[in-house]
Backbone of each chain as ProteinMPNN parsed JSONL, in Angstrom:
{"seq_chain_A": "XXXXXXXXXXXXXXXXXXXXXXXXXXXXXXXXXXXXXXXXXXXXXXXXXXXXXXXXXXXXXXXXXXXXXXX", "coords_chain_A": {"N_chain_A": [[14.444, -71.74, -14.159], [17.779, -73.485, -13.858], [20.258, -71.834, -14.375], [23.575, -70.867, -15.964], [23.909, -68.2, -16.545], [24.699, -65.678, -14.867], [27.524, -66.084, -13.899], [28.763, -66.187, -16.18], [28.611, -63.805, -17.238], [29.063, -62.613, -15.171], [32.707, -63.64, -15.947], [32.472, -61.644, -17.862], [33.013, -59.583, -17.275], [30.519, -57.821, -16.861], [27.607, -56.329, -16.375], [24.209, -56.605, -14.881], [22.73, -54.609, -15.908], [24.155, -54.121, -18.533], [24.278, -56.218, -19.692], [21.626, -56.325, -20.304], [21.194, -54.643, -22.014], [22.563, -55.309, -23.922], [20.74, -57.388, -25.042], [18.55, -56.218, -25.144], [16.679, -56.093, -23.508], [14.679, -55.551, -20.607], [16.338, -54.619, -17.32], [15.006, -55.779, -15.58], [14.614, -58.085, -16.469], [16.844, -59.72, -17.244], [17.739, -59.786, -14.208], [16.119, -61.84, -13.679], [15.804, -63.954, -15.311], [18.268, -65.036, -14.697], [18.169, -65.581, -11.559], [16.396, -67.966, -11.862], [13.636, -66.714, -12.091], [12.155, -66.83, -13.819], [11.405, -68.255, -17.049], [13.0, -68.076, -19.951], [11.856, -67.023, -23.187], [11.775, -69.076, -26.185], [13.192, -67.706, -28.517], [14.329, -65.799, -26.763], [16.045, -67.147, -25.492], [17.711, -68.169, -27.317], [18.794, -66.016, -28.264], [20.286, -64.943, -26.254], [22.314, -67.535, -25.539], [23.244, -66.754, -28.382], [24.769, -64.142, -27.977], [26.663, -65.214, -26.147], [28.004, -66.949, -27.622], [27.806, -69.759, -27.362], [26.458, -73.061, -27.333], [22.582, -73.147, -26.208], [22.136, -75.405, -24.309], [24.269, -75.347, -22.75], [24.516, -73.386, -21.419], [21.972, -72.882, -19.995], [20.587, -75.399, -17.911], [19.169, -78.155, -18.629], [15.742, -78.998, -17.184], [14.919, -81.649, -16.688], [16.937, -83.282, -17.353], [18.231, -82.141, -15.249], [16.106, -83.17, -12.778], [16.902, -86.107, -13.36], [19.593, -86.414, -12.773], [18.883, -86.068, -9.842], [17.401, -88.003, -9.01]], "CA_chain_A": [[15.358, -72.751, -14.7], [18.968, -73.138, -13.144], [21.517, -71.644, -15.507], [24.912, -70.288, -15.995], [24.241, -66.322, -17.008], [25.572, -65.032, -13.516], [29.054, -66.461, -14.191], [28.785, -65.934, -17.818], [28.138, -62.489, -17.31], [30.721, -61.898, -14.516], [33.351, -63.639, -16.668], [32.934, -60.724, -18.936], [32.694, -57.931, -16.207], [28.814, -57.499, -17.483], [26.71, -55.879, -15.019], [22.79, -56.994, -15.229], [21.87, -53.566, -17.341], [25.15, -53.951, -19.779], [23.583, -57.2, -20.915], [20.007, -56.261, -20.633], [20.951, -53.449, -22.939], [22.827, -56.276, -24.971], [19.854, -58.451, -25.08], [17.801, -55.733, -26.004], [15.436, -56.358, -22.669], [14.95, -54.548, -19.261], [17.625, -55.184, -16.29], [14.634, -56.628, -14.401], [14.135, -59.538, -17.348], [17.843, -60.255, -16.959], [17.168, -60.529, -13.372], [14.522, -62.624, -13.54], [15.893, -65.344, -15.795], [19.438, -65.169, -13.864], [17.65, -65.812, -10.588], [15.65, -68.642, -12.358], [12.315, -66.835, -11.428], [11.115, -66.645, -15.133], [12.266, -69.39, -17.619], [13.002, -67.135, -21.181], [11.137, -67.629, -24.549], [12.699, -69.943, -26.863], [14.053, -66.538, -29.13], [14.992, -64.659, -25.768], [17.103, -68.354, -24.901], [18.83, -68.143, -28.42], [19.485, -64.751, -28.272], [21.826, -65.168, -24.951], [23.339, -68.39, -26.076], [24.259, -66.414, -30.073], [25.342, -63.39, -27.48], [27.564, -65.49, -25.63], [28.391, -67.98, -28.319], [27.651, -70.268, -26.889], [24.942, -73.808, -27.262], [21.596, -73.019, -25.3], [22.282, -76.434, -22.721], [25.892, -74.828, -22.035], [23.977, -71.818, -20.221], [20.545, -73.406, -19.213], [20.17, -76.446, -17.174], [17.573, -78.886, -18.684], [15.091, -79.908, -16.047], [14.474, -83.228, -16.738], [18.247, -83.74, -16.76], [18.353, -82.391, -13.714], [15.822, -84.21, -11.986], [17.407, -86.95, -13.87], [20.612, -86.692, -11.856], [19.092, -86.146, -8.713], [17.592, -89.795, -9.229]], "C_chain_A": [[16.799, -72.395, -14.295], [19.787, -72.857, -14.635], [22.991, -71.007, -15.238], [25.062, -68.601, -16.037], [25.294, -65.873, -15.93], [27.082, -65.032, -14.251], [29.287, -66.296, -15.389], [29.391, -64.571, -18.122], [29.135, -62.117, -16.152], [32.141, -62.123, -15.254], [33.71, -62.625, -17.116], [33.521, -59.069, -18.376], [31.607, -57.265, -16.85], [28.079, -56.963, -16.378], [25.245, -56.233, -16.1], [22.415, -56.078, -16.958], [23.396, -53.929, -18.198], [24.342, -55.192, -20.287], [22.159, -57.515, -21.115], [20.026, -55.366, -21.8], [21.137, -54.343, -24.547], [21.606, -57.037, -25.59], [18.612, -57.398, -25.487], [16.309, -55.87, -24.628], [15.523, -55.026, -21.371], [15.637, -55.418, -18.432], [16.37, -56.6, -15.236], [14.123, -58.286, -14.673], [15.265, -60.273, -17.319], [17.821, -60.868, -15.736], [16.614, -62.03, -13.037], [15.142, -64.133, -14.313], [17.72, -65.533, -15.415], [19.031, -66.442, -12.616], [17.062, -66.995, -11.134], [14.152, -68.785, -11.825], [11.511, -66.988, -12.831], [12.107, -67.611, -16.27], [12.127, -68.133, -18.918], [12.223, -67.878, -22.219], [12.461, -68.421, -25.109], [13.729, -68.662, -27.775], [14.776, -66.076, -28.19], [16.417, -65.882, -25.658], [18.175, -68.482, -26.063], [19.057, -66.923, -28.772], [20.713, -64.58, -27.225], [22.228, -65.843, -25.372], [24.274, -67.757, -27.668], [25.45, -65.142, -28.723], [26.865, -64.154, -26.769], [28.401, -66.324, -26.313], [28.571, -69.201, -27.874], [26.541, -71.471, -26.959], [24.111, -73.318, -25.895], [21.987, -74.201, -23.811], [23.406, -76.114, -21.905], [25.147, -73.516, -21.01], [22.853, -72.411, -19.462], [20.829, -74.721, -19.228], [19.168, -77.395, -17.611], [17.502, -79.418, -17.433], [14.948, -81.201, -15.939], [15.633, -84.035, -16.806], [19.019, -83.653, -15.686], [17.776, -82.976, -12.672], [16.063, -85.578, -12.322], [18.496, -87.515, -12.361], [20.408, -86.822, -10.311], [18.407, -87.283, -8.396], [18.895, -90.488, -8.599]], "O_chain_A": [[17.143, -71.213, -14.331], [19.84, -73.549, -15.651], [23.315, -70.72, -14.086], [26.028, -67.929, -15.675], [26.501, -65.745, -16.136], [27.582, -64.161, -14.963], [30.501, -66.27, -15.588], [30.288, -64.259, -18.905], [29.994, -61.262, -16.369], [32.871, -61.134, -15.323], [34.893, -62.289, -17.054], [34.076, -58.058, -18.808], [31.786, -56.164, -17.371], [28.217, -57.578, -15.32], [25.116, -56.195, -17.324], [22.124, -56.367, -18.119], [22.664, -53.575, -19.123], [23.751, -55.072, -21.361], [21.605, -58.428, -21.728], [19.044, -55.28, -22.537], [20.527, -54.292, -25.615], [21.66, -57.242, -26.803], [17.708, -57.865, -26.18], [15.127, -55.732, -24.944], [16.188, -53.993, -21.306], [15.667, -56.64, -18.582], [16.617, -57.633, -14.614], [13.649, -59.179, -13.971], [15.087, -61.49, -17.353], [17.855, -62.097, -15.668], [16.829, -62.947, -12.244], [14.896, -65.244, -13.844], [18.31, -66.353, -16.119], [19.342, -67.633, -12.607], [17.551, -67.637, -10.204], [13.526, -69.76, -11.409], [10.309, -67.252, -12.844], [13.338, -67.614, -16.254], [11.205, -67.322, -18.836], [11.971, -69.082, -22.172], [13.63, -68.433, -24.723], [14.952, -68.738, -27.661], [15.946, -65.839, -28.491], [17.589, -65.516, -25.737], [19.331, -68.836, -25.832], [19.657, -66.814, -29.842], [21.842, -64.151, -27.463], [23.04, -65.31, -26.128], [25.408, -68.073, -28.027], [26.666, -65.312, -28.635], [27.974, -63.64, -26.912], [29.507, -66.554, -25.824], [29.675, -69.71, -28.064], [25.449, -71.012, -26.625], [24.647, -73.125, -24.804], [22.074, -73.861, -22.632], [23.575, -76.438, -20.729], [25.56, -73.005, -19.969], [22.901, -72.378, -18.232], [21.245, -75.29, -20.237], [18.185, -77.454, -16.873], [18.344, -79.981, -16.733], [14.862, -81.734, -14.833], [15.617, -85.218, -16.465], [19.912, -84.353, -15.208], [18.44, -83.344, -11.703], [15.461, -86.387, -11.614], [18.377, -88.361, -11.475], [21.208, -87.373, -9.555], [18.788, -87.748, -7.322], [19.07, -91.7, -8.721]]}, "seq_chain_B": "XXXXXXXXXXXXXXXXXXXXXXXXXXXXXXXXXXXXXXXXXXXXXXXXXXXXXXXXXXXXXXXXXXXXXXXXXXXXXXXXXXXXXXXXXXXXXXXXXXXXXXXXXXXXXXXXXXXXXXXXXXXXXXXXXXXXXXXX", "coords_chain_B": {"N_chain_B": [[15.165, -46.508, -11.937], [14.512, -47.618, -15.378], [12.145, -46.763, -17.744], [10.558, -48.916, -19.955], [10.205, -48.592, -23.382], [7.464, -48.972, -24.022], [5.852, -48.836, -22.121], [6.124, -46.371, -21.241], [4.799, -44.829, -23.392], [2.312, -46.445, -22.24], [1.849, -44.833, -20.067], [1.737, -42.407, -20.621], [-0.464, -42.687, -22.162], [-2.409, -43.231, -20.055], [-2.344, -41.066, -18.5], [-3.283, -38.923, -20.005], [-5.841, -40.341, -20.346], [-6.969, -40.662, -18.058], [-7.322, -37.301, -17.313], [-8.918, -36.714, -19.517], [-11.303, -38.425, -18.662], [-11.989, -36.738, -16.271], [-12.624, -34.809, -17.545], [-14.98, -35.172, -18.45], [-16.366, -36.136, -17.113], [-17.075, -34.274, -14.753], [-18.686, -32.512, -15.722], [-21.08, -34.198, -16.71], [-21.781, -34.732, -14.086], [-22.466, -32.682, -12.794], [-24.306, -31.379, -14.576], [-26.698, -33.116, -14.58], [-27.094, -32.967, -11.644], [-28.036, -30.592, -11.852], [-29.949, -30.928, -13.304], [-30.29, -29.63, -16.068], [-29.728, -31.29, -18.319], [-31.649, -32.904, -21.247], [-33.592, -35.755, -22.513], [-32.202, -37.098, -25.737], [-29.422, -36.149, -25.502], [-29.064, -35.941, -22.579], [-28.107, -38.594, -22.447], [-25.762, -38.905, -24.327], [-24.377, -37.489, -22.989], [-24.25, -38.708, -20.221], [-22.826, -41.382, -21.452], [-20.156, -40.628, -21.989], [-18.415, -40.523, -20.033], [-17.517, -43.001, -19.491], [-16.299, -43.337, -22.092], [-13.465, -42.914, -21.631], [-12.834, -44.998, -19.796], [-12.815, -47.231, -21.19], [-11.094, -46.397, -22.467], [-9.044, -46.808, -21.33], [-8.781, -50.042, -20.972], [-8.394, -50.407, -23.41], [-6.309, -49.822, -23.438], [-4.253, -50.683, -22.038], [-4.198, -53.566, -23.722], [-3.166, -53.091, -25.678], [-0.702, -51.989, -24.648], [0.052, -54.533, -23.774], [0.423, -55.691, -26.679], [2.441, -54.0, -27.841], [4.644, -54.125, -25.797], [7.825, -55.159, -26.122], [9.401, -56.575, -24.818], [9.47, -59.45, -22.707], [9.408, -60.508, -20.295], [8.364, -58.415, -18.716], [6.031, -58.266, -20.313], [5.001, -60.085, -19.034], [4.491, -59.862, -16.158], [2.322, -57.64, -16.525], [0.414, -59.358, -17.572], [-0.363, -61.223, -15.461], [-1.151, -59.382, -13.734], [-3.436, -58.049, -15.128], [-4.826, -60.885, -15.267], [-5.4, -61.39, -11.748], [-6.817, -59.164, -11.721], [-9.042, -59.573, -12.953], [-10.059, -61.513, -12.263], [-10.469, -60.954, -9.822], [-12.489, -58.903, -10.129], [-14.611, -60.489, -11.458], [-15.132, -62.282, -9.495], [-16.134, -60.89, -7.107], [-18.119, -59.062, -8.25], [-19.802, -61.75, -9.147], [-20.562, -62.601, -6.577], [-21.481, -60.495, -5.906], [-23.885, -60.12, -7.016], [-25.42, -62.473, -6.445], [-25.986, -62.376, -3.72], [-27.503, -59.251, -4.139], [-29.555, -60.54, -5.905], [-31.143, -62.232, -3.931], [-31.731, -60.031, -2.203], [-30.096, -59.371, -0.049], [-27.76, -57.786, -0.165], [-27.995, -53.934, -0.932], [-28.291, -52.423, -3.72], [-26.191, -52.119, -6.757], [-24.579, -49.589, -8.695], [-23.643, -50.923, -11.959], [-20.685, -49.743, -12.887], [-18.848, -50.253, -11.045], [-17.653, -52.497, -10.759], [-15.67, -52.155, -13.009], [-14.114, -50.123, -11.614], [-13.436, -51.949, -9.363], [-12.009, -53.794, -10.541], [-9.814, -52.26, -11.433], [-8.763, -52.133, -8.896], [-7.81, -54.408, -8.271], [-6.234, -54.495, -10.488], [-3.813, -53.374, -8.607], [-3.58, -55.15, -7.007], [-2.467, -56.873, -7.984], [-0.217, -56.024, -8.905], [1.337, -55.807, -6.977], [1.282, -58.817, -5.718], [2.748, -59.694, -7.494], [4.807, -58.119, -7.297], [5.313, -59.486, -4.279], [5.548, -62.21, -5.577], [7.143, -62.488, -7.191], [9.189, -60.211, -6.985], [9.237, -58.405, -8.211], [7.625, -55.674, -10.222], [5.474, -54.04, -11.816], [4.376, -49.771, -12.525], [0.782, -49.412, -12.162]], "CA_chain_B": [[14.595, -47.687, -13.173], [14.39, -47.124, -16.144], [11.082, -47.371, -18.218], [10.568, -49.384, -21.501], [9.203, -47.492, -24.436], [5.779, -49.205, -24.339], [5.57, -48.827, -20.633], [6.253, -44.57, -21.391], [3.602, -44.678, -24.012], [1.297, -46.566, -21.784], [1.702, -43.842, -18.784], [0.853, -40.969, -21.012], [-2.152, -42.353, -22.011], [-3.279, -43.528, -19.192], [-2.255, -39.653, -17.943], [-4.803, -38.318, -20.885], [-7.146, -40.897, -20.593], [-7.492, -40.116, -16.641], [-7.577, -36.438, -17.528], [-10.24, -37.096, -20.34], [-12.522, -38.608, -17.9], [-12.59, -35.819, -14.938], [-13.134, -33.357, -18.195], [-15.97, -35.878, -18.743], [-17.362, -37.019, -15.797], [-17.513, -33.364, -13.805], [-20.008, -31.558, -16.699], [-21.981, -34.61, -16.267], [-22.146, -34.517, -12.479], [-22.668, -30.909, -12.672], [-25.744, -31.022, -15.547], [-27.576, -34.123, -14.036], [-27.278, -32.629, -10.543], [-29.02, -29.2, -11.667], [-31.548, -30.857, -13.987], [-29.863, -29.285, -17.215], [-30.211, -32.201, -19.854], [-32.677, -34.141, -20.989], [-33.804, -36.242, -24.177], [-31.184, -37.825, -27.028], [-28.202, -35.543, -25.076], [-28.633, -37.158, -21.821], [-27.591, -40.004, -22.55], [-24.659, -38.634, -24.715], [-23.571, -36.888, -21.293], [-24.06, -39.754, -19.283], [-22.175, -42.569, -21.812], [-19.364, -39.891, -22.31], [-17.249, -40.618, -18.804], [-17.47, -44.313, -19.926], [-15.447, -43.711, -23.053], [-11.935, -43.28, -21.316], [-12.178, -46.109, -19.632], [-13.134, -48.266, -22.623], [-9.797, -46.5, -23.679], [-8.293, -47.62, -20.354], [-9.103, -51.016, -21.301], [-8.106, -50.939, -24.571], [-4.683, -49.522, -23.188], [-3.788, -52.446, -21.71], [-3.932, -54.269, -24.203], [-2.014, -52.032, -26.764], [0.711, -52.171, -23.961], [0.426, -55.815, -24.369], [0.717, -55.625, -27.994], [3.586, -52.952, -27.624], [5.799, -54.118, -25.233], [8.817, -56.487, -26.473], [10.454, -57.375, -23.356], [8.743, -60.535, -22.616], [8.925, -60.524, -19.085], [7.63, -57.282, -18.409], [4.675, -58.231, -20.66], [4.15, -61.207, -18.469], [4.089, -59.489, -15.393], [1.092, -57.366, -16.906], [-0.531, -60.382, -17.709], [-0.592, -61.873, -14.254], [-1.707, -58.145, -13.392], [-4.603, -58.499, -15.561], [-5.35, -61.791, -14.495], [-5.671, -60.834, -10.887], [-7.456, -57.624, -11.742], [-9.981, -59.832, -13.745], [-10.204, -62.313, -11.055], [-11.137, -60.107, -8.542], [-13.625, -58.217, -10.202], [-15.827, -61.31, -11.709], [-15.69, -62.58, -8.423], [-16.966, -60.102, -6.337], [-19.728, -59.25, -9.103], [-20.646, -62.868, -9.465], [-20.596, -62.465, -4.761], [-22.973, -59.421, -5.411], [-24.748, -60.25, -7.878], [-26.221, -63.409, -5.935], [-26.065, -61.616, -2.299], [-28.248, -58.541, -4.594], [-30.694, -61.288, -5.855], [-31.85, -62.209, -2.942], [-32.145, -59.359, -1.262], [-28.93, -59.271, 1.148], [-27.855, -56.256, -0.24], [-28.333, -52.948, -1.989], [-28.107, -52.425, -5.479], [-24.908, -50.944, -6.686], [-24.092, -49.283, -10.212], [-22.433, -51.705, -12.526], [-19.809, -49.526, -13.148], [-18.106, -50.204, -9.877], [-17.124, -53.74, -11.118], [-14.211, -51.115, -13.599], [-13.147, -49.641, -9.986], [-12.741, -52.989, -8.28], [-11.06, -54.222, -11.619], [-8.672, -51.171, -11.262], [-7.839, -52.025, -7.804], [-7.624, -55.707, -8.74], [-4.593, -54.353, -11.218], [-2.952, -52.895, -7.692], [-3.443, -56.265, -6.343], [-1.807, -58.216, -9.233], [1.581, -55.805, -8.853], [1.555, -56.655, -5.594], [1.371, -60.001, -5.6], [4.088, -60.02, -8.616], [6.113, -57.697, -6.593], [5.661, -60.428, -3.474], [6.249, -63.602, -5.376], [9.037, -62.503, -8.293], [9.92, -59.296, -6.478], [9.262, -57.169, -9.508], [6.386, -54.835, -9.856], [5.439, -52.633, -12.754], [3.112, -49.6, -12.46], [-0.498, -49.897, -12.227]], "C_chain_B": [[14.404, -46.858, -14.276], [13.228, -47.655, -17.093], [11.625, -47.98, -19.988], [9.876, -48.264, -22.441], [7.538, -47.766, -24.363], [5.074, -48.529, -22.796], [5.385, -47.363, -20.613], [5.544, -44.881, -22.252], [2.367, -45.36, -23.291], [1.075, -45.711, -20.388], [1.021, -42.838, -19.539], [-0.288, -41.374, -21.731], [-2.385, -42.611, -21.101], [-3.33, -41.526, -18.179], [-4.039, -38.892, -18.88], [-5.999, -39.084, -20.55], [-7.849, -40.431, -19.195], [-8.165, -38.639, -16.429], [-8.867, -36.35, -18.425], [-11.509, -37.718, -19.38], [-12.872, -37.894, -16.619], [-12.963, -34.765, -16.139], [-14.691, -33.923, -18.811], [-16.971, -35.711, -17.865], [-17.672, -35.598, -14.795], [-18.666, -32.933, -14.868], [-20.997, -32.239, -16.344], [-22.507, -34.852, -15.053], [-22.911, -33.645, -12.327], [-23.9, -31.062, -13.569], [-26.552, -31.716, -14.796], [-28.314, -33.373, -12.556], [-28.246, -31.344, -10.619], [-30.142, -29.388, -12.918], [-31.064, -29.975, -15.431], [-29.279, -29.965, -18.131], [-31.082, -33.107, -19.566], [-32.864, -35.029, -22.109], [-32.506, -37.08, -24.373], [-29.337, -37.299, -26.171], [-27.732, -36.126, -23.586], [-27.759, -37.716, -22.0], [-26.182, -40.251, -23.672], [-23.714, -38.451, -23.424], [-23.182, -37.897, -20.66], [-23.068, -40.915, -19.834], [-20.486, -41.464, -22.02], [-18.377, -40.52, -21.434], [-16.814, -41.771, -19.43], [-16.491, -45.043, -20.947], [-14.094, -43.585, -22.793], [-11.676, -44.345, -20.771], [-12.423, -47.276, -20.273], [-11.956, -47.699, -22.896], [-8.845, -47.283, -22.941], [-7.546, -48.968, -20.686], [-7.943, -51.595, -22.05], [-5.884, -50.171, -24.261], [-3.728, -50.05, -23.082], [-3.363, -53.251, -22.629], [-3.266, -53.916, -24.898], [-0.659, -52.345, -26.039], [0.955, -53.96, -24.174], [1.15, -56.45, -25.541], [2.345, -55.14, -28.273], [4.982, -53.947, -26.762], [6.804, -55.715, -25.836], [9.523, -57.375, -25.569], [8.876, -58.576, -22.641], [8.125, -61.184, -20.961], [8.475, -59.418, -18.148], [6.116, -57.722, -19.021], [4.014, -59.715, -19.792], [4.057, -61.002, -16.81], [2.435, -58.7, -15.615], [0.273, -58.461, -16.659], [-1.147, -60.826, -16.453], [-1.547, -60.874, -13.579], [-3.413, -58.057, -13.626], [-5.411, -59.668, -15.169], [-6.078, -61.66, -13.629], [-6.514, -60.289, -11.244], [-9.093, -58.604, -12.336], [-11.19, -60.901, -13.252], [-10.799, -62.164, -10.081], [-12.882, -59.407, -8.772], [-14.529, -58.92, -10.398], [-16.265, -61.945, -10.469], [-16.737, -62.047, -7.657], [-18.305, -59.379, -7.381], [-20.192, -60.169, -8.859], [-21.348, -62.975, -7.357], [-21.818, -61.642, -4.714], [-23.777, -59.312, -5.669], [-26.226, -61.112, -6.751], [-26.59, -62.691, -4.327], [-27.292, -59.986, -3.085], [-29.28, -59.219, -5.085], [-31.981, -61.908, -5.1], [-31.957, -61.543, -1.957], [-31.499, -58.795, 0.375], [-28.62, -57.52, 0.955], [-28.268, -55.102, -1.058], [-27.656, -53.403, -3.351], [-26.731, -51.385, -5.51], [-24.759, -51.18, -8.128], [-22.764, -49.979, -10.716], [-20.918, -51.338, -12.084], [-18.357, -49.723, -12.332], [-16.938, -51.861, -9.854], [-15.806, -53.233, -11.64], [-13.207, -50.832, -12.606], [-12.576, -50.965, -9.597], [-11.682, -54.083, -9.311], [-9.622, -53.403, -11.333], [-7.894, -51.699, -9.96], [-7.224, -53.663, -7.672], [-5.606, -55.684, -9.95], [-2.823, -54.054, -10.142], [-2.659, -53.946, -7.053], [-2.368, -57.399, -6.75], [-0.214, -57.593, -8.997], [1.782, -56.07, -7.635], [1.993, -57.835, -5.011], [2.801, -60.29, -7.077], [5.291, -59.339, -7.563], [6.743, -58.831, -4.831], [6.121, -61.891, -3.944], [6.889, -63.659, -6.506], [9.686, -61.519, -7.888], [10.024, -58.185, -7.547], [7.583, -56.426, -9.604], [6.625, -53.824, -10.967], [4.473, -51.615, -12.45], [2.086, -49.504, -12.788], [-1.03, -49.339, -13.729]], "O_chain_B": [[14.178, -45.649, -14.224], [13.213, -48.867, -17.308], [12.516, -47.671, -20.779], [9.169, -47.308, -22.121], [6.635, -46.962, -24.592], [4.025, -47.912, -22.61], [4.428, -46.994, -19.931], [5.353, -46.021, -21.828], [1.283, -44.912, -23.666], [0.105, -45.987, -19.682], [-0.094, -42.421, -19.228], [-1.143, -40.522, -21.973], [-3.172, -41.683, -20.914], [-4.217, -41.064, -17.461], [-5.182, -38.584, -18.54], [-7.095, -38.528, -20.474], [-8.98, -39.948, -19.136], [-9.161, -38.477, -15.724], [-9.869, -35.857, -17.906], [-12.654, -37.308, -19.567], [-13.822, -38.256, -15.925], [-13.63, -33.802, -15.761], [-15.42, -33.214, -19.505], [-18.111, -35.253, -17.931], [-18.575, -35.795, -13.982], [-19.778, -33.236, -14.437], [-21.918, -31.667, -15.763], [-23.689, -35.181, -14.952], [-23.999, -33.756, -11.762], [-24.831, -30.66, -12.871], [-27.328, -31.0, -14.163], [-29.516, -33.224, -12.334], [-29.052, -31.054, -9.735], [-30.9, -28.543, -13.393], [-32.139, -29.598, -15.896], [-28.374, -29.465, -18.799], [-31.373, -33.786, -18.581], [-31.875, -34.925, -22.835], [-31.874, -37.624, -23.467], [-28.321, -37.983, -26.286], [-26.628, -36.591, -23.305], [-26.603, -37.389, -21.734], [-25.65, -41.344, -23.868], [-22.713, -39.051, -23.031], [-21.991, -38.134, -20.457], [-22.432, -41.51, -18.963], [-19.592, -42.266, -22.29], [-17.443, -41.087, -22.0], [-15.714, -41.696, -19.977], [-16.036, -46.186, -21.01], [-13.354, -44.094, -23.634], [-10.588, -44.888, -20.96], [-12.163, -48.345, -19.721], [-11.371, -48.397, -23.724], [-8.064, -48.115, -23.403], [-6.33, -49.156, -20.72], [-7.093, -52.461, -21.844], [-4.794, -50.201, -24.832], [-2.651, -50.043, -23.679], [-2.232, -53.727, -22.527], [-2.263, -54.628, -24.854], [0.311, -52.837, -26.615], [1.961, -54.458, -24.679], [2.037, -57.302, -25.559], [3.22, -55.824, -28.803], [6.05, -54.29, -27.269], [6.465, -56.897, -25.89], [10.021, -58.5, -25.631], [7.721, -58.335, -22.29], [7.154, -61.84, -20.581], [8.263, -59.589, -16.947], [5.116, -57.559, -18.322], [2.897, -60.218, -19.918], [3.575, -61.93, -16.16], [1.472, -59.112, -14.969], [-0.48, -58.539, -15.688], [-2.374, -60.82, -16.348], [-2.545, -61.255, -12.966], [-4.322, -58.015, -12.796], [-6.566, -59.517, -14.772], [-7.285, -61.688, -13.869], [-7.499, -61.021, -11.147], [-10.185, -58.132, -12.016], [-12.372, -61.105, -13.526], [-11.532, -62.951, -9.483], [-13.901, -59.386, -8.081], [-15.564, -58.577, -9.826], [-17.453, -62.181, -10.249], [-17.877, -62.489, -7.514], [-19.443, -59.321, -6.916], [-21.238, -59.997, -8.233], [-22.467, -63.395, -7.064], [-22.805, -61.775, -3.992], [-24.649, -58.658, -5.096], [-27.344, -60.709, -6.429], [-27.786, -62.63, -4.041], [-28.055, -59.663, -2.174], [-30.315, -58.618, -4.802], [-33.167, -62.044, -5.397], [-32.223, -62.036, -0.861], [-31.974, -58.221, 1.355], [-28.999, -56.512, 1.552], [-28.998, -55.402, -2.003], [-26.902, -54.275, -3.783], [-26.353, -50.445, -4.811], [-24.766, -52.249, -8.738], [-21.586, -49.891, -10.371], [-20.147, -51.993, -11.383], [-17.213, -49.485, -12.718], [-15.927, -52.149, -9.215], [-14.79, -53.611, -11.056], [-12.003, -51.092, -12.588], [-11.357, -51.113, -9.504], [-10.855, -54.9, -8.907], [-8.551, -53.946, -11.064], [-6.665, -51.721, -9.901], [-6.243, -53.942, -6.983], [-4.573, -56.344, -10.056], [-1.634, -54.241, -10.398], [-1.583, -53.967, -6.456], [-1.759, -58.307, -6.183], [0.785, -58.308, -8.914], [2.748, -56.801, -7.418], [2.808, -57.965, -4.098], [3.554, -61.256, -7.2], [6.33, -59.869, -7.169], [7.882, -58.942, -4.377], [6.779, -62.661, -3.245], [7.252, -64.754, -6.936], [10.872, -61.542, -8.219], [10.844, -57.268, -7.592], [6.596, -56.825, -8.986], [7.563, -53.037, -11.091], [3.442, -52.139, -12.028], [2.042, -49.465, -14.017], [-2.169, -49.6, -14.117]]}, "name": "protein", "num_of_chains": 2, "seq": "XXXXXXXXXXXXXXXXXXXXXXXXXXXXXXXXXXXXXXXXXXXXXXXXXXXXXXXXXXXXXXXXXXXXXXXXXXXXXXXXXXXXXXXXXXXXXXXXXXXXXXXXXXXXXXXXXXXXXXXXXXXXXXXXXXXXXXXXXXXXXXXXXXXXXXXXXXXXXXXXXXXXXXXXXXXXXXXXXXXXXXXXXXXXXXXXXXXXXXXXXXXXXXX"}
C-alpha cells in the first residue's frame, strides 16, 4: 500500500531502526510496509498514525481511492 | 541484524531439539545395527528420534504464537506454507508412482526431511519476492 512513512520519518531525522524500535517491531517490518511490500495490521496502522499524530489516510494511501483517481 | 526475542528462543530450541535427536537417533542406529534390543524396548528406541522432531514441529508453531512483530510472523507463515506444499506434494507424487510399482518404497519419515527443506525453499522464495528472509 503506497504511503507517506519515508517522508514522515525523514522529516523527523528517523532512521528505519529508530522507528522500528518506536513501533516496537523489527527494522525489516518498517521496511516492508515503507516499501509497500506488506500492507500493516489494522493495530500496527494505528500505532504509526498515534506515533506520528497523525489520521491513518494522512500516511496510507487508500487503494480504491487511488485506483479511483487513476480513472 | 538483529534477532527478535521469539526468533532467539526459537534458535535455541531448535539448537537442543537438533542436539536431542543425534543423542537419540545414534544409540538407536548403534543397538538395531548390532541386534541389541528387542521386545516392548524396541520400539521405545526406535519412536525416541521421532520425539524432537514432533518438538520441531511444535516449535514452529510456538514461534508463531510467540512472535509479535507481525511481519516476521508472516514471513514464517509463507515458510510453512511452502514447506507444507512441497512435502504433500511429493508424498501424494510417491505415493501413486510407489502404488504402482514405479518406484521403491521409501520410509515415511522422509516426507519431515523434504518438509525441512521445503522450509529452505519458503525463505528463499520470501527472500526473492519481499527480499527478506528469516532463518530456517
Amino acid at each position: 500500500m503506497e504511503n507517506r512513512l519515508r517522508i514522515l520519518r525523514a522529516e523527523r531525522n528517523w532512521s528505519q531502526q529508530d522507528l522500528a524500535e518506536k513501533l516496537e517491531v523489527s527494522r525489516q517490518s518498517v521496511n516492508a510496509v515503507e516499501t509497500g511490500k506488506y500492507d500493516p495490521s489494522l493495530p500496527l496502522a494505528f500505532r504509526i498514525a498515534e506515533l506520528f499524530a497523525l489520521p491513518i489516510e494522512e500516511i496510507f494511501v487508500s487503494p480504491s481511492r487511488r485506483s479511483s483517481k487513476a480513472i | 541484524m538483529s534477532l527478535s526475542p521469539a526468533t532467539k528462543r526459537y534458535n535455541l530450541r531448535m539448537i537442543w531439539l537438533w542436539l536431542l535427536y543425534a543423542a537419540f537417533l545414534l544409540p538407536a542406529v548403534y543397538s538395531f545395527k548390532h541386534r541389541l534390543v528387542s521386545g516392548e524396548f524396541a520400539y521405545v528406541l526406535a519412536v525416541l528420534p521421532a520425539i524432537p522432531i514432533i518438538g520441531v514441529f511444535a516449535t514452529v508453531g510456538r514461534y508463531l504464537v510467540e512472535e509479535s512483530d507481525e511481519y516476521l510472523r508472516m514471513l514464517m507463515v509463507r515458510q510453512t506454507l511452502w514447506a507444507g506444499a512441497i512435502a504433500l506434494s511429493l508424498a501424494t507424487v510417491w505415493g501413486f508412482l510407489e502404488s504402482f510399482d514405479l518406484v521403491s518404497h521409501i520410509a515415511s519419515y522422509y516426507i519431515a526431511v523434504v518438509w525441512f527443506f521445503g522450509l529452505a525453499v519458503g525463505a528463499i522464495i520470501n527472500r526473492l519476492t519481499l527480499g527478506d528472509g528469516r532463518p530456517c
